[in-house]
Rosetta silent file (secondary structure, phi, psi, omega in degrees, C-alpha in Angstrom):
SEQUENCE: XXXXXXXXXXXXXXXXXXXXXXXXXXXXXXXXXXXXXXXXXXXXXXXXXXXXXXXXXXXXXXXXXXXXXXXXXXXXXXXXXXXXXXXXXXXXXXXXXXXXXXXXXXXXXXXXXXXXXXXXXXXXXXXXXXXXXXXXXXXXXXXXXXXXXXXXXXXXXXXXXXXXXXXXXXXXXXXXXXXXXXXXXXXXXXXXXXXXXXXXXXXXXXXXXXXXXXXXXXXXXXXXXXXXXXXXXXXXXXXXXXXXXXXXXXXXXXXXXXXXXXXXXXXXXXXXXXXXXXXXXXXXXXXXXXXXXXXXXXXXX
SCORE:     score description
SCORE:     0.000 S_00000001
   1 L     0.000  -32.639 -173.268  -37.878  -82.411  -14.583 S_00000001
   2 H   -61.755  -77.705 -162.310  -36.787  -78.603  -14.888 S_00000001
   3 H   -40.470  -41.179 -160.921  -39.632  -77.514  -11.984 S_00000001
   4 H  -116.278   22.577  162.304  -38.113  -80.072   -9.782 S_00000001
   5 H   -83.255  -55.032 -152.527  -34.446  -79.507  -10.297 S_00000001
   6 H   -51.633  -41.965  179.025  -35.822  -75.427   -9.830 S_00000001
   7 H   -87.414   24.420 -166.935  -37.771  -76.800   -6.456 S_00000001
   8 H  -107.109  -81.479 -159.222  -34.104  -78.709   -5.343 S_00000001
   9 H   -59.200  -33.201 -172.193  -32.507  -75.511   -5.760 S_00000001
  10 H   -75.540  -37.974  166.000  -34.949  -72.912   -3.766 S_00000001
  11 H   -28.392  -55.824 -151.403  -34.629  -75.904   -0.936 S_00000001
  12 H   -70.978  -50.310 -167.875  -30.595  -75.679   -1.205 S_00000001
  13 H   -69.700  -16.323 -173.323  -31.312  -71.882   -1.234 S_00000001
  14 H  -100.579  -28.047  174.986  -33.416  -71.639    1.733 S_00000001
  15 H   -84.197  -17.879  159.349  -31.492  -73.880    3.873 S_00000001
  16 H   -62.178  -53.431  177.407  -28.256  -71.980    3.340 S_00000001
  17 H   -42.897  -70.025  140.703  -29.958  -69.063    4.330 S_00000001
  18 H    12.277  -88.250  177.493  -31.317  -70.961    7.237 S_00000001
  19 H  -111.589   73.008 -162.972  -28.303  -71.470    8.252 S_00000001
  20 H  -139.894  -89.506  159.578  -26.273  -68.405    7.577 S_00000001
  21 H     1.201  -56.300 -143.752  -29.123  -67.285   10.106 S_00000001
  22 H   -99.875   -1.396  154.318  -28.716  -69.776   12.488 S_00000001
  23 H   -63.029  -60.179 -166.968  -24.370  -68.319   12.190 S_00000001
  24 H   -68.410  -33.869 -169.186  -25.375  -64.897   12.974 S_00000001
  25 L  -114.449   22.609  160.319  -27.431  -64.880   15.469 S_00000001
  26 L   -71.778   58.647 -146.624  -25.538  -66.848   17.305 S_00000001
  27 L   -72.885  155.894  155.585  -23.380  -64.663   19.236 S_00000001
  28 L  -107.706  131.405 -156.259  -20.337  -65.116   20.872 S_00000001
  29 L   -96.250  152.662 -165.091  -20.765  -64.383   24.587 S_00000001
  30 L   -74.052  160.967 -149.140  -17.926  -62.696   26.560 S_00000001
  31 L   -75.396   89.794  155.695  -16.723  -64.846   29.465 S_00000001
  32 L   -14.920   99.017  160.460  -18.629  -63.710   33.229 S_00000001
  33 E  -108.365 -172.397  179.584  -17.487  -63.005   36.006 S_00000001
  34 L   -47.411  -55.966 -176.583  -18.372  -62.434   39.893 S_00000001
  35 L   -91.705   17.698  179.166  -17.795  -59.125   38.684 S_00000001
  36 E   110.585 -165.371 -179.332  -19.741  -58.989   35.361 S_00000001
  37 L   -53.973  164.284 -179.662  -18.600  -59.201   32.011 S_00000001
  38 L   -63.871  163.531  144.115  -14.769  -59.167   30.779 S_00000001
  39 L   -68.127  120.033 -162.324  -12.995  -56.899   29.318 S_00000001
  40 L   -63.841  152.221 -160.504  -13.386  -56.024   25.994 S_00000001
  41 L   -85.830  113.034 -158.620  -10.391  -56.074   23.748 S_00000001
  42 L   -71.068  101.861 -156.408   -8.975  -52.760   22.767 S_00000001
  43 L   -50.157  -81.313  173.867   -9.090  -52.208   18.815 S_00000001
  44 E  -133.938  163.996  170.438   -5.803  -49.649   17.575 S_00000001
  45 L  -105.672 -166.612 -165.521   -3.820  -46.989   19.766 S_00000001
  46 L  -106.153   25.694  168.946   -3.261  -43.768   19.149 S_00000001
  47 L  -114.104   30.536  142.897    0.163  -44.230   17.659 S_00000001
  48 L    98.357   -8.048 -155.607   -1.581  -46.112   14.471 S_00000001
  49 L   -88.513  151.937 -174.173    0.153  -49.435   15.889 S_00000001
  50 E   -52.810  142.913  166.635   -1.850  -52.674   16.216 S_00000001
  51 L  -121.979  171.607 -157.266   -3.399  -54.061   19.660 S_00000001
  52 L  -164.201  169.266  172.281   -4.315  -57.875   20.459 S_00000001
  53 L   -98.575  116.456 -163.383   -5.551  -59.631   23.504 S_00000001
  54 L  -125.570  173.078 -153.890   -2.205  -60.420   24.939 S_00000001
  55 L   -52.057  128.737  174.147   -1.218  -62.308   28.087 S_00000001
  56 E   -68.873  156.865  166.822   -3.795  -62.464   30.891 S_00000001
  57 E  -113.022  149.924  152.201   -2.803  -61.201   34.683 S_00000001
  58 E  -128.232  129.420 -161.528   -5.205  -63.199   37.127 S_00000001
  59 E  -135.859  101.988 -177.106   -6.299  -61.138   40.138 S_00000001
  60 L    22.737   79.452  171.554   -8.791  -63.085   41.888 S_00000001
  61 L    54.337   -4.813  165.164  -10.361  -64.888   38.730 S_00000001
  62 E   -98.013  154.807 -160.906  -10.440  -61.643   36.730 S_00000001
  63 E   -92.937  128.427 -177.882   -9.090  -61.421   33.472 S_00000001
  64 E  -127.586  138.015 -134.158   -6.921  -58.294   32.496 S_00000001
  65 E  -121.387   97.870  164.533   -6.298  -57.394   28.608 S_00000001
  66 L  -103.526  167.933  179.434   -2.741  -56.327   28.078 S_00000001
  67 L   -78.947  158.619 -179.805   -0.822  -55.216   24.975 S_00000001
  68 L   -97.168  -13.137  172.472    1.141  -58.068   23.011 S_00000001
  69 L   -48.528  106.543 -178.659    2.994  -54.587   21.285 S_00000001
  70 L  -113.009   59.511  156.330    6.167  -54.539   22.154 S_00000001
  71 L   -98.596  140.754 -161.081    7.000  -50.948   21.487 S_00000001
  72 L   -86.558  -15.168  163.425    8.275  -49.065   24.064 S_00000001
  73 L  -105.848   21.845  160.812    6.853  -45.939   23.237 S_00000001
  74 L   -78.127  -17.012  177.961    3.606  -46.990   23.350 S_00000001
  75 L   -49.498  130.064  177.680    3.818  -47.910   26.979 S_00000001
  76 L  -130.550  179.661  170.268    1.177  -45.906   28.829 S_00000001
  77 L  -101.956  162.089 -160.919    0.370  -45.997   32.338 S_00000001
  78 L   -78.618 -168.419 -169.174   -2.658  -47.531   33.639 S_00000001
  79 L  -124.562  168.298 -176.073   -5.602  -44.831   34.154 S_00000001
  80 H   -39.537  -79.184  161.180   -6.694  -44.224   37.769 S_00000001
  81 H   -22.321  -47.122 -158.940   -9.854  -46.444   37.559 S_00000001
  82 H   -77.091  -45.116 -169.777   -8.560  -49.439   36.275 S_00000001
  83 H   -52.316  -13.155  168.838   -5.420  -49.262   38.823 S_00000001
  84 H   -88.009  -18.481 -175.413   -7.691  -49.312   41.706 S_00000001
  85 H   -91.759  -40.329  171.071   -9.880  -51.927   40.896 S_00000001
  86 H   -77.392  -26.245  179.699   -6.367  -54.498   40.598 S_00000001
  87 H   -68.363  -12.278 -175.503   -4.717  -52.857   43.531 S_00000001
  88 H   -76.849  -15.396 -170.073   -7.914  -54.233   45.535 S_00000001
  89 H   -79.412  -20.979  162.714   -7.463  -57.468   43.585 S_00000001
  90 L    72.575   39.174  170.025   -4.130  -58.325   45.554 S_00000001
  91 L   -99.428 -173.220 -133.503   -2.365  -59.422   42.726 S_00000001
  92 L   -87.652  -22.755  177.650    1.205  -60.779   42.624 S_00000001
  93 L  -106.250   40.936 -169.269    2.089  -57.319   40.996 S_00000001
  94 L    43.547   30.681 -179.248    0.242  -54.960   43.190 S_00000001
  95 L    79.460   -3.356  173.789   -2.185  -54.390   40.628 S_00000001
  96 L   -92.532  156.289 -151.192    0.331  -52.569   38.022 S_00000001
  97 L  -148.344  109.280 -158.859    0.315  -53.654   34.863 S_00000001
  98 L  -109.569    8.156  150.132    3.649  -52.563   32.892 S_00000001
  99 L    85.950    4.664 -176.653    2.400  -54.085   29.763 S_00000001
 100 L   -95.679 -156.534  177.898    6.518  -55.880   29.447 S_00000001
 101 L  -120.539   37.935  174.717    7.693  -59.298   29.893 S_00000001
 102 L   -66.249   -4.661 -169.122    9.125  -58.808   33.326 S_00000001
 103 L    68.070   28.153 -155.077    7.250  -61.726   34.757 S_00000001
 104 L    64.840   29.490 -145.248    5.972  -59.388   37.556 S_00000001
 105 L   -94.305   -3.957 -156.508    8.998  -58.352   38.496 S_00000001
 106 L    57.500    1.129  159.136    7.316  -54.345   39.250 S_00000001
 107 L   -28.110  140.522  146.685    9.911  -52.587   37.299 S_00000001
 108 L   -91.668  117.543  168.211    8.763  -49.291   36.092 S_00000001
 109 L   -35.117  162.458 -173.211    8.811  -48.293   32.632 S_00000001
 110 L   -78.097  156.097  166.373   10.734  -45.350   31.145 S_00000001
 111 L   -85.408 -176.264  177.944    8.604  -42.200   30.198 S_00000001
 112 L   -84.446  -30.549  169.043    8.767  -41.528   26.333 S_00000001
 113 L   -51.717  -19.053 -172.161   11.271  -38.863   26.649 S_00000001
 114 L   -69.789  -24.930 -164.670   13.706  -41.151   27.952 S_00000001
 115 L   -78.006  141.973 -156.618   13.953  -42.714   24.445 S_00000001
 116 L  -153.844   63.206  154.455   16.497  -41.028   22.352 S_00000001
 117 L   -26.056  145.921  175.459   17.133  -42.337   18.988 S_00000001
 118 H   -33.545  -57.028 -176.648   20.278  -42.125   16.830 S_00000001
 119 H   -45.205  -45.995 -168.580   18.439  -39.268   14.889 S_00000001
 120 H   -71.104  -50.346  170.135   17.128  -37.542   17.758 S_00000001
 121 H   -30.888  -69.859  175.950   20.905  -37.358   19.179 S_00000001
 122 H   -59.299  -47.401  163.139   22.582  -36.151   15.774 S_00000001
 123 H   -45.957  -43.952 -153.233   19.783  -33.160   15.888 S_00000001
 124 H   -73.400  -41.863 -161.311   20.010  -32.216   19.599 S_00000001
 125 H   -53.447  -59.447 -161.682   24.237  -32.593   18.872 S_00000001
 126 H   -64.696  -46.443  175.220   24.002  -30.218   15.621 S_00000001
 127 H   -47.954  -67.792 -167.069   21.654  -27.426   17.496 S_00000001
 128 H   -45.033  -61.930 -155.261   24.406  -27.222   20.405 S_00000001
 129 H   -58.577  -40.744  179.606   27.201  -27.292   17.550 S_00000001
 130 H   -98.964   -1.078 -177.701   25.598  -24.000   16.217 S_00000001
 131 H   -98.663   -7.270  165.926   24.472  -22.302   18.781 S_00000001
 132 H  -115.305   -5.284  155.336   28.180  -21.963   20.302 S_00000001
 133 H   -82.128  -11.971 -163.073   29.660  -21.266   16.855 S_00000001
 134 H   -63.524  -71.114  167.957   26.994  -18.524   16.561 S_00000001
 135 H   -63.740    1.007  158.354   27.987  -16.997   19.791 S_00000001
 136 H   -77.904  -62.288 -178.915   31.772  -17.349   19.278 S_00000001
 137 H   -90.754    5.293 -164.352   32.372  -16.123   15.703 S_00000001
 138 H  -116.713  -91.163 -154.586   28.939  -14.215   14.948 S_00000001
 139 L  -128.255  141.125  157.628   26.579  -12.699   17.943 S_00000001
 140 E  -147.958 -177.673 -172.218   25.765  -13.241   21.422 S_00000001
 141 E  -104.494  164.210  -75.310   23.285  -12.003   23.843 S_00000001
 142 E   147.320  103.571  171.078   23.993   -9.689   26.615 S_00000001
 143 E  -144.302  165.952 -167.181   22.440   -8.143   29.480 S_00000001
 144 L   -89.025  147.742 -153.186   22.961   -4.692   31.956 S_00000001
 145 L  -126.109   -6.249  175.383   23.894   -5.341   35.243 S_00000001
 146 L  -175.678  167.737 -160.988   23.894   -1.322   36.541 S_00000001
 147 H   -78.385   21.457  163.063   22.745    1.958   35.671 S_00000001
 148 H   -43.766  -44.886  179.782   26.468    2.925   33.822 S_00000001
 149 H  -121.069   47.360  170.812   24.961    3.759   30.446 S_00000001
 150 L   -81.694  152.103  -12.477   21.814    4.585   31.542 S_00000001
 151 L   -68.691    4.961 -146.574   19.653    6.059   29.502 S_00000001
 152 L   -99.444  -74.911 -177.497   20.563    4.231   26.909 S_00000001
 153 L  -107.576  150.940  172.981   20.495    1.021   28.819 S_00000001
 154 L  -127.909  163.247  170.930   18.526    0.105   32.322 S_00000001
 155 L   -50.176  124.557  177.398   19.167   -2.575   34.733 S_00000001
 156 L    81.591  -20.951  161.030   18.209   -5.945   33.356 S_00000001
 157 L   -18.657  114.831  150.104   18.153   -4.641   29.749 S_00000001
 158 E  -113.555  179.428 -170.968   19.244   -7.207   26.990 S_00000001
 159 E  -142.676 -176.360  174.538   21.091   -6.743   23.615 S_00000001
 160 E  -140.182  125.259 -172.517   22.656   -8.528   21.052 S_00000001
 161 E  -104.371   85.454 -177.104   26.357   -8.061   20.396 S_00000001
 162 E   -89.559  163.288 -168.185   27.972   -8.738   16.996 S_00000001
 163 L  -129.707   18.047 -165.693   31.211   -9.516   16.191 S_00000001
 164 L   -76.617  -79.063 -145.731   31.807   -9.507   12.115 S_00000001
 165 H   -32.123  -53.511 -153.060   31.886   -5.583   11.941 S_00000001
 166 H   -83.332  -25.257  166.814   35.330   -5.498   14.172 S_00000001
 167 H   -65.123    0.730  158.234   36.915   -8.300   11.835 S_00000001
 168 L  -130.712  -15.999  168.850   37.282   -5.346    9.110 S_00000001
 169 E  -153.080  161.164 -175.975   37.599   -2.226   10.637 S_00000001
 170 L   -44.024  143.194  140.271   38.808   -0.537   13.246 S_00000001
 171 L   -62.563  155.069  167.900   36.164    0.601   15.963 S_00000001
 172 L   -85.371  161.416 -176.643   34.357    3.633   15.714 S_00000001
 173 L   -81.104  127.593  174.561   33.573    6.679   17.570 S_00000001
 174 L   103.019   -5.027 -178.205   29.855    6.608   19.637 S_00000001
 175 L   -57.142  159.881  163.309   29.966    3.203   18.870 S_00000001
 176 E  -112.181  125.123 -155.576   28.574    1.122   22.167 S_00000001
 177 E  -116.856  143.976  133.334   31.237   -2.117   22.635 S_00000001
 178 E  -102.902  147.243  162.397   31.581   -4.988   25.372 S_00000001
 179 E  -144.180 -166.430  161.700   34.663   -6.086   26.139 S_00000001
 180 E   -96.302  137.304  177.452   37.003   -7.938   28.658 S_00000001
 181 L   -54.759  114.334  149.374   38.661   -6.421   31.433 S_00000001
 182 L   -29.744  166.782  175.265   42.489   -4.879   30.551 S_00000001
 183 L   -59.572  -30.697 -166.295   44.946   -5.316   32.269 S_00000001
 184 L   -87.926   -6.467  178.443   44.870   -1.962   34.175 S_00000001
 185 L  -114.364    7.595  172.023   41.277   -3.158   35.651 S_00000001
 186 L   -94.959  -42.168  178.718   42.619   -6.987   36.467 S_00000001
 187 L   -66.359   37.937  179.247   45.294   -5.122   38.728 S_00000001
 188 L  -154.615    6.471  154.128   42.266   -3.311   40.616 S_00000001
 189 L    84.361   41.970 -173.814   41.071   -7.003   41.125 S_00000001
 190 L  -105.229  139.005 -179.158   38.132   -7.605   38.378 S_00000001
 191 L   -96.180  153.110  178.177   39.268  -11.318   36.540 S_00000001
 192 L  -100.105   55.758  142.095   39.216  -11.476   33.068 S_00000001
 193 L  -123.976   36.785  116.524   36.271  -12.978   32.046 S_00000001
 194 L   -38.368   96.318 -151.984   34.572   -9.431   33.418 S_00000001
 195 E  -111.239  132.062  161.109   32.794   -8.865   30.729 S_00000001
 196 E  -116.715  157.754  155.430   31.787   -4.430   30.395 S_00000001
 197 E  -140.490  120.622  169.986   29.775   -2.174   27.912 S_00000001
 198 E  -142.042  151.558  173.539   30.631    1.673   27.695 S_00000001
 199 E   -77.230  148.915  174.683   30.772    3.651   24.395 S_00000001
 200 E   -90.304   78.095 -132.882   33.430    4.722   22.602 S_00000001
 201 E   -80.803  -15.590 -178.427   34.010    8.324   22.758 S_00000001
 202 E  -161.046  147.270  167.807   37.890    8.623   21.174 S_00000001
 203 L  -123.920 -178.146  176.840   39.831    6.704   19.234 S_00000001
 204 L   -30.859   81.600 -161.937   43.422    6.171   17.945 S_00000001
 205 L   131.898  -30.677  174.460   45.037    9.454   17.744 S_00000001
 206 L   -81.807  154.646  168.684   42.314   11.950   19.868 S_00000001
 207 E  -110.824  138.626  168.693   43.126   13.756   22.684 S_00000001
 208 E  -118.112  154.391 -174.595   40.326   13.623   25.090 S_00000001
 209 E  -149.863  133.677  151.909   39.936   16.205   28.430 S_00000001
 210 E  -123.876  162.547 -149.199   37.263   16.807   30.638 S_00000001
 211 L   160.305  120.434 -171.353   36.719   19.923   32.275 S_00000001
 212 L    82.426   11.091  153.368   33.750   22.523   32.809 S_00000001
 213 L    96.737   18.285 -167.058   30.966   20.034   33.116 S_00000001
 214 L  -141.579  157.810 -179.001   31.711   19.346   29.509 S_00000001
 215 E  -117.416  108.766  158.870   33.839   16.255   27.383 S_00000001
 216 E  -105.226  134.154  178.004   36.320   17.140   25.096 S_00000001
 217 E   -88.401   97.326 -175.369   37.549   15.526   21.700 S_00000001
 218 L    61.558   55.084 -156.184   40.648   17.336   19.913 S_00000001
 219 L     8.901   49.363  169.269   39.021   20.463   21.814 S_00000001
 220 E  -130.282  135.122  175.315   35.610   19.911   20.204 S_00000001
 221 E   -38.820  121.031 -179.099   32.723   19.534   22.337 S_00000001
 222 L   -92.142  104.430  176.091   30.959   16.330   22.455 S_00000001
 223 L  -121.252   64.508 -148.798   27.658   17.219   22.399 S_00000001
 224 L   -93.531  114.881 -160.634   25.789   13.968   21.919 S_00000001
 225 E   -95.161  131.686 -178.030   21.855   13.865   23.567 S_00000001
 226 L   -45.238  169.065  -24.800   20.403   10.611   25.061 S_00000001
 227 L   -63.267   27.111  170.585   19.819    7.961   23.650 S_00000001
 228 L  -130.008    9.828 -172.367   23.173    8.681   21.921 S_00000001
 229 L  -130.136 -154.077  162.690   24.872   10.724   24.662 S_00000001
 230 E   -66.082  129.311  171.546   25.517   11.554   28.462 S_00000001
 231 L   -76.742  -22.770  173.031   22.319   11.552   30.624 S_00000001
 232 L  -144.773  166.296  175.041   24.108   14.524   32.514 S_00000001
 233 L  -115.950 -171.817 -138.889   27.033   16.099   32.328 S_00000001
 234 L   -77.257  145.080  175.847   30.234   15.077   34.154 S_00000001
 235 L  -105.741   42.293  174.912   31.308   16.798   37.806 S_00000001
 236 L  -128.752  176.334  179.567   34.595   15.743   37.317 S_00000001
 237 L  -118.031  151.615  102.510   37.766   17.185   35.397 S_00000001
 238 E  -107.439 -171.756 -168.688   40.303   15.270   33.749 S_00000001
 239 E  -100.781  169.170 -178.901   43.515   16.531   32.043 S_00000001
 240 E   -55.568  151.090 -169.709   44.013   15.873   28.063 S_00000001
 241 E  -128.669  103.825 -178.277   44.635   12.139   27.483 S_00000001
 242 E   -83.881  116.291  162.740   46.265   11.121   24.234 S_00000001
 243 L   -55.596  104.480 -155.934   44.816    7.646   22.818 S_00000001
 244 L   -75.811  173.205  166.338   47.849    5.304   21.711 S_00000001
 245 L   -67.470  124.203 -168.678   47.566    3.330   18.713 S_00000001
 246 L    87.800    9.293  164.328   45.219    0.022   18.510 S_00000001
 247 E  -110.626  146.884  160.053   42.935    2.077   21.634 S_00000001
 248 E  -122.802 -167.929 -167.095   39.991    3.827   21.973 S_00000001
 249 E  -149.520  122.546  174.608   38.782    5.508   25.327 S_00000001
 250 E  -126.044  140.594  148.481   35.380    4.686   26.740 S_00000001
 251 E  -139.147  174.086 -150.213   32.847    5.877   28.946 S_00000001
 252 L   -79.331  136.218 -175.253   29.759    5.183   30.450 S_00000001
 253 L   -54.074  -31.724  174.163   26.552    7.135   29.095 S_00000001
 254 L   -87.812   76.841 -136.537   25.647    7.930   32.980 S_00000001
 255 H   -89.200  -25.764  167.947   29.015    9.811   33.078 S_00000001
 256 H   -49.791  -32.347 -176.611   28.639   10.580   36.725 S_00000001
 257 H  -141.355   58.578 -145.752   28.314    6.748   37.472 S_00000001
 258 L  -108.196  154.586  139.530   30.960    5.440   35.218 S_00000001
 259 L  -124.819   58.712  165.987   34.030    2.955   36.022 S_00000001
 260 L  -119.023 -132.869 -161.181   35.545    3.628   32.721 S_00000001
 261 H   -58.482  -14.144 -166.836   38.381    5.067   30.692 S_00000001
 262 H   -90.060   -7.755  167.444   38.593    8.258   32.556 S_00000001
 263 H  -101.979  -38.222 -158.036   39.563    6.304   35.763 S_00000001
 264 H  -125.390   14.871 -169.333   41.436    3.087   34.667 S_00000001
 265 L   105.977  144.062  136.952   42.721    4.230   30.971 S_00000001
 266 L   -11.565  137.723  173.030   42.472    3.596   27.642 S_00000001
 267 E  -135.353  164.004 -155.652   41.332    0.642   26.432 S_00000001
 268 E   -90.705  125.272 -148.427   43.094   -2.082   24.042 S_00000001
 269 L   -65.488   15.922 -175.715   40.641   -2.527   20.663 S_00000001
 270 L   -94.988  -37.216 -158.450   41.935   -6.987   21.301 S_00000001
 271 L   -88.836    7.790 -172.671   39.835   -6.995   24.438 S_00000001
 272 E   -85.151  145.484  141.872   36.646   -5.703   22.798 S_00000001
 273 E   -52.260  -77.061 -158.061   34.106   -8.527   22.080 S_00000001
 274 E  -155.534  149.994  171.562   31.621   -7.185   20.065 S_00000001
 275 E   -90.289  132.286 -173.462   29.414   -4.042   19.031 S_00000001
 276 E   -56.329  141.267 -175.413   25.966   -3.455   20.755 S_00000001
 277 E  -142.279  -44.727 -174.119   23.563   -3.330   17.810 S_00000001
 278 E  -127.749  124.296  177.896   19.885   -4.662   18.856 S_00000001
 279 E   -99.163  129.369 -175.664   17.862   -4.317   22.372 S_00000001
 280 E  -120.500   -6.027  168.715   15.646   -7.109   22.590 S_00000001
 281 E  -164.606  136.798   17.265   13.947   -6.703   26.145 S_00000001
 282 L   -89.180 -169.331 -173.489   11.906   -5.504   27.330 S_00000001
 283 H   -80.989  -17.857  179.958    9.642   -5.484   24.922 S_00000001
 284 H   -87.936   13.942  147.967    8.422   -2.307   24.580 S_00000001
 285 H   -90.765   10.341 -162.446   12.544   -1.211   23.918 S_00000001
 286 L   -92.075  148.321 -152.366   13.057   -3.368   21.234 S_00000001
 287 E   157.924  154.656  164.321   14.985   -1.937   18.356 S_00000001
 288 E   -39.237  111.253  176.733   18.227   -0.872   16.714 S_00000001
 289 L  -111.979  149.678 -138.509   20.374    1.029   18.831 S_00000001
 290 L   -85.127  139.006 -168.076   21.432    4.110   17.719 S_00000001
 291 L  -133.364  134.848 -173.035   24.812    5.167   17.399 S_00000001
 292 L   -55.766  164.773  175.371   26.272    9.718   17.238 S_00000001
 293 L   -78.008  135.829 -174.324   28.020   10.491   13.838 S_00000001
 294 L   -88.628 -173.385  179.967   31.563   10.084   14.527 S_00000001
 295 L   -84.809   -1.689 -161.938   33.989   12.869   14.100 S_00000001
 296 L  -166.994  141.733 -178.628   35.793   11.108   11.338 S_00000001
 297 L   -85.619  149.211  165.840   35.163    7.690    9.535 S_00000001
 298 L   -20.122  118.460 -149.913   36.387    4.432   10.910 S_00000001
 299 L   -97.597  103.071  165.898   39.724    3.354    9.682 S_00000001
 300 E   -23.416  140.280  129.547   40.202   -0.610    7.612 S_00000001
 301 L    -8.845    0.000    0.000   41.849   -3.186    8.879 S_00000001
């Protein structure tokens, strides 16, 4: 009785197999058309998100395999190939295939940039927010617009201009400043948002004169050598000039081919921006820039 439940079971066992067999090799074949087989169904993309055989298009009896994914940044455009083979098919959407639920309507999707998320907003918002407090209360960038402080600076030069240093002390002498045009250069018809840079050569209290091809401070010679001085000196005279209080007196590094203090005045320490500190192009200038020893130290706030 055992042997012939034992030949019952290798029967049971052989006919499963059998047909396990007769499962497998049974394939199932993909549908035919005029132009050969369909298209096969496209597995995952390559943003991790799931794909499906989704709604057919029919373009003269062929079948076309869109996504059922309805994320929008997943949307791609069709590739070259396939769009030529539907625009010939003379289908109800000219052969484009925008992967929505438009019915055909031929709308074109958005690129992915267009999409802008809350997050993405609050970042882009927060950069902008600091990058104009930076340049209001901190630093901004700068660049030379003529050969006035040349050597020091050339045409197209930039810097970086801070503005902490002037929130505690006074400026200094040799420093190099921008400011906004005074008053005495808006009456000569420059508006004031004229932005300049010339160094400061005297400050509250000096008398400066020029005279002899030479600049004087309190009658002491300025004898300050590029990069921290005059590329030549000046072929002009002027008579001594006393600096009022809350001024310095600036001029240009080129002294010959200056529009500063020695023409229009003094100028008032409210209208300076900021002190020149860092050259950042080109690249082979980049660096600290260098400022003469004054005659005296800087005075506190």
């Amino acid at each position: 009785m055992l042997s012939n439940l034992g030949a019952l079971g290798a029967s049971a066992g052989s006919l499963a197999c059998c047909s396990r067999i007769l499962v497998v090799s049974k394939p199932h074949p993909a549908p035919i058309h005029r132009w050969g087989r369909g298209h096969q169904p496209v597995v995952a993309s390559a943003f991790g998100s799931k794909w499906s055989q989704g709604r057919t298009k029919h373009h003269r009896n062929s079948t076309l395999v869109t996504r059922s994914s309805p994320d929008k940044s997943a949307v791609d455009s069709p590739s070259p190939n396939n769009s030529a083979k539907e625009s010939n098919g003379g289908g109800d959407n000219n052969g484009n295939d925008d992967g929505g639920d438009d019915g055909g309507s031929g709308e074109r999707s958005k690129p992915e940039w267009a999409y802008i998320d809350k997050e993405d907003a609050k970042t882009i918002f927060i950069a902008v927010g600091i990058s104009l407090l930076v340049r209001t209360f901190i630093a901004e960038p700068r660049f030379i617009p003529s050969l006035s402080m040349y050597p020091t600076f050339d045409i197209n030069d930039r810097l970086v201009a801070e503005k902490l240093t002037y929130r505690k002390r006074h400026p200094a002498q040799g420093e190099v400043v921008i400011f906004k045009a005074p008053e005495s250069l808006r009456a000569r018809g420059y508006g004031s948002g004229d932005v300049f840079i010339k160094r400061i050569v005297a400050v509250a209290g000096d008398v400066v004169e020029v005279k002899d091809g030479l600049t004087f401070v309190n009658n002491t010679v300025l004898d300050w050598a590029p990069p921290k001085g005059p590329a030549e000196r000046p072929n002009y005279t002027m008579p001594p000039v006393a600096v009022p209080p809350k001024y310095v007196f600036v001029m240009g590094d080129n002294r010959n081919n200056s529009y500063d203090s020695h023409i229009w005045g003094p100028l008032p320490e409210e209208n300076i921006i900021g002190r020149a500190v860092f050259k950042y192009w080109p690249p082979q200038k980049i660096g600290n820039i260098e400022f003469p020893v004054p005659m005296r130290a800087p005075e506190l706030w």
